[in-house]
N, C-alpha and C positions, 0 to 999 in steps of 0.2 A: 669577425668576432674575436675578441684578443682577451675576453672574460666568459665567465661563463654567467655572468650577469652583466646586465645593464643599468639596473639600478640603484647602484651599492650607494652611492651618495645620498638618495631619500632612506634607505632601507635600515644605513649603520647610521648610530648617531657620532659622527665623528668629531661636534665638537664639544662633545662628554667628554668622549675619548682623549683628545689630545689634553682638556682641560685634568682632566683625572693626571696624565700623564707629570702633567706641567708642575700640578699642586704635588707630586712625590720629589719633582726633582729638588720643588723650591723648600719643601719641609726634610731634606737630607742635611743635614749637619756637615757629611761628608764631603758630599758637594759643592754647597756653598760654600765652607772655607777652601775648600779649590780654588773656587770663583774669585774668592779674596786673595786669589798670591798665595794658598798659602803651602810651601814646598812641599811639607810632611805631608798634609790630607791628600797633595797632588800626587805622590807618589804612592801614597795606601792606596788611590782610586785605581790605579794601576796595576800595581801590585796584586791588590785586592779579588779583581775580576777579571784577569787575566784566565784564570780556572774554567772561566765561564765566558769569555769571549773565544779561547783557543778551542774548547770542545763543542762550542754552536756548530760553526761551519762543519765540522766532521757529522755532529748528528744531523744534519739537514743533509747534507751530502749520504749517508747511511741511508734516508729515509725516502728522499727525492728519489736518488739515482737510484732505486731496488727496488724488487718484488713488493717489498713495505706496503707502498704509496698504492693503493689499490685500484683497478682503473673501472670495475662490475662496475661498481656502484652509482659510478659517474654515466656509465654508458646507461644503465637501467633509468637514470635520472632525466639525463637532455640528450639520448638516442647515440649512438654508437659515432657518427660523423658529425654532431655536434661538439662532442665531448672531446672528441681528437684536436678539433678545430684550437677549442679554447685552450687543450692542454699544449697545442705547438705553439700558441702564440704566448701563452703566459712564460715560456722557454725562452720567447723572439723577445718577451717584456724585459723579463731577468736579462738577456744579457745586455738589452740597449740602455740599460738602468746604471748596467756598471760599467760599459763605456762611458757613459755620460757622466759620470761620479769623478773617473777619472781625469778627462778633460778639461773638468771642471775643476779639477783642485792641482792637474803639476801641468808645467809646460811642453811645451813640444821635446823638447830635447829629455826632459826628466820622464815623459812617457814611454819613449823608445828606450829606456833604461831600464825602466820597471817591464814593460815587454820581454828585454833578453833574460831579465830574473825571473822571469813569469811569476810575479809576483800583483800584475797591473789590478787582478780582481778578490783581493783577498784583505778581508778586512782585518783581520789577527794578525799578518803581516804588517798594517798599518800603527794596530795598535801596538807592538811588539818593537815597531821604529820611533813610538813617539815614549814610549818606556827608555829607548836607549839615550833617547835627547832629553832626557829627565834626569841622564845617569844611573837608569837603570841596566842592568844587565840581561840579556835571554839565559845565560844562567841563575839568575837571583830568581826571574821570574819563574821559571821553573820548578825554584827550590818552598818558593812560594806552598804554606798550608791552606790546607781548601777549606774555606768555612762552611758551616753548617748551610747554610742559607746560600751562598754558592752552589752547594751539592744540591741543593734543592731546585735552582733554575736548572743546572743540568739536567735533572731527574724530568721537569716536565717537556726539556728540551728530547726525551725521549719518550713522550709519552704513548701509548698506546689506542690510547680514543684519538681520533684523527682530529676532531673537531676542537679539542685540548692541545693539540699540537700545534697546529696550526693558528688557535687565538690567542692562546694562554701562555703560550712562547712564541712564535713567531712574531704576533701581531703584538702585542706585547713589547717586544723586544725593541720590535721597528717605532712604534710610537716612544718610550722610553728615550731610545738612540737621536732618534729626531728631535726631542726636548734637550736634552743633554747636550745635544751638538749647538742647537742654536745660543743657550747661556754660556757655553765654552769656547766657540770655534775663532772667536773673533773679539772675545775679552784679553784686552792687553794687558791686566792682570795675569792672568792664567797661563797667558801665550809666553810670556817673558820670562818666564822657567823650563822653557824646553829651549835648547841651546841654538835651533834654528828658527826661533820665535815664533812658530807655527806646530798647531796640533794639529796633523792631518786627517787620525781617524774620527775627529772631530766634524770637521771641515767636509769629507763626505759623504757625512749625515745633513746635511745643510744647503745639498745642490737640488735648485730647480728640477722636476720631473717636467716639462716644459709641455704640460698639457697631459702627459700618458699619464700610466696608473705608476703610483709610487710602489714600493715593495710592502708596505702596509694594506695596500688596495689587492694587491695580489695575492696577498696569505687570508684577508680578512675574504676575500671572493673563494678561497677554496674551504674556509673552514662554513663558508654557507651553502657550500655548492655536496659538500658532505655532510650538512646538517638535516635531520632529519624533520626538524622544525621548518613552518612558515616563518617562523617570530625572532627576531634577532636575539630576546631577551638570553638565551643560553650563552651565545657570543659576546657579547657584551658582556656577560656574567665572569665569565672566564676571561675573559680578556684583562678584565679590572683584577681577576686575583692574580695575575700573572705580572700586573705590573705593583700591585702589593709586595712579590717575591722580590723586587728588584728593591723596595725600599726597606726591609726587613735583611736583607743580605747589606744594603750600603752599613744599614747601622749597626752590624756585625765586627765588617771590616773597619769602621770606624774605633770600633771598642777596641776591637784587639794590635792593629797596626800604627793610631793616632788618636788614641784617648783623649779626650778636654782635660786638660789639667784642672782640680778643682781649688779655688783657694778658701784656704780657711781660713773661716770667721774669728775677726778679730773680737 
C-alpha cells in the first residue's frame, strides 16, 4: 500500500483539475508573453515568484518533517499499521519521484555534479539556476519585493487546517507546476533566453511518473486521508482557490515588474 487510498483517480476529478489549472496558466498575460520570447515578462516570472518558490520547500519541510503533520488522526482513520504503511511509502514515493525528475532532465555526468552540491533534489535550486541563465542574479533575486499576492501563497503554504494545506497549496502548486512546465519547458521561444537554451525547473515538472503516483496524487491522497468528508467536494473546493492565488499573484507581478505598455489613442 504506497497510499492511503486506492481510489483517488474515480474519487478526485482530476480532469477539472488540470483543466482549471491549464485555463489560469493560458489567461496570465504574464505568462504568455513569456511563452512569446518575451525577455522582460521572462524575467518578472522569475523574479516575481521567487518569494514563493524559495519559502515552499522550507514550509513543507517545517510541516512534513515535525510534530506539525499529525499522525492520531490518521491511526484513528485506517488503524495504526495501516497508516504507518502508507505514511513510509508515500516517503519511498517522494523520493523515487525526485530521482526520477532528475534523471530525467541532466545526464550522467551533470547528476554526479549536482549530487556533490547536494543540490540534486531541490527545486528553488533549479529555479534560482535558470534565474542566473536569464541573467538574473541570487542577489537581485533576493533583493526582489514580495507582492501581495506572493505573501498570500506563502501564507496558505502554512496553513493550519491540514486539509488547506495540503490541497490548496500543495496540490495546487503541483497542478499549476505541471501546466506551466508543459507550455514552457520545451517552447523555443522561451528556452532561447536562458543562456543554456534550457529551463530546467521547467523541464522537471514535465517528467513521466512512469505509472506511480505523481506528487499531485500524493498531497491530494493526504489532504483526503485528513478530510473529515466522504465527498471530495471540500478538496476540490480549495484546491481551485489555491490555484486562483497563483493567477492573482502572476497579475500582480506582472503590474508591478512588466506592465503592458498602453498606447494612446490617436
Amino acid at each position: 500500500m504506497s497510499l492511503f487510498h486506492q481510489d483517488n483517480e474515480s474519487f478526485f476529478d482530476y480532469p477539472m483539475l488540470r483543466a482549471a489549472a491549464r485555463k489560469g496558466i493560458e489567461d496570465s498575460g504574464l505568462i504568455m508573453r513569456a511563452a512569446n520570447g518575451e525577455r522582460k515578462a521572462a524575467e518578472s516570472l522569475h523574479r516575481g515568484f521567487w518569494g514563493f518558490v524559495r519559502q515552499f520547500e522550507v514550509a513543507i519541510a517545517e510541516r512534513v518533517n515535525s510534530k506539525s503533520l499529525p499522525r492520531e488522526p490518521l491511526y484513528a482513520k485506517f488503524g495504526r499499521r495501516e497508516a504507518r504503511t502508507a505514511l513510509a511509502g508515500a516517503a519511498r514515493n517522494v523520493k523515487d519521484l525526485q530521482k526520477s525528475e532528475i534523471e530525467g532532465v541532466f545526464n550522467e555526468a551533470e547528476r554526479a555534479l549536482l549530487e556533490m552540491q547536494h543540490e540534486e533534489a531541490t527545486h528553488a535550486a533549479h529555479w534560482a539556476a535558470d534565474a542566473k541563465n536569464l541573467g538574473i542574479s541570487r542577489a537581485e533575486l533576493d533583493r526582489t519585493p514580495l507582492m501581495p499576492g506572493i505573501k498570500a501563497l506563502n501564507d496558505a503554504a502554512r496553513a493550519e487546517d491540514l486539509v488547506e494545506f495540503f490541497a490548496k497549496s500543495l496540490a495546487a502548486t503541483e497542478f499549476v507546476a505541471e501546466e506551466l512546465g508543459d507550455v514552457l519547458a520545451r517552447n523555443a521561444k522561451y528556452t532561447k533566453l536562458f543562456s543554456r537554451r534550457r529551463a530546467i525547473w521547467m523541464e522537471v515538472h514535465t517528467i513521466p511518473h512512469d505509472g506511480g503516483p505523481s506528487h499531485a496524487d500524493i498531497v491530494l491522497d493526504f489532504a483526503r486521508a485528513y478530510s473529515r468528508s466522504d465527498s471530495p467536494e471540500r478538496i476540490h473546493k480549495v484546491a481551485l482557490e489555491g490555484m486562483c492565488l497563483f493567477g492573482a499573484a502572476a497579475r500582480e507581478v506582472e503590474e508591478h515588474f512588466c506592465p503592458v505598455t498602453k498606447v494612446a489613442a490617436e
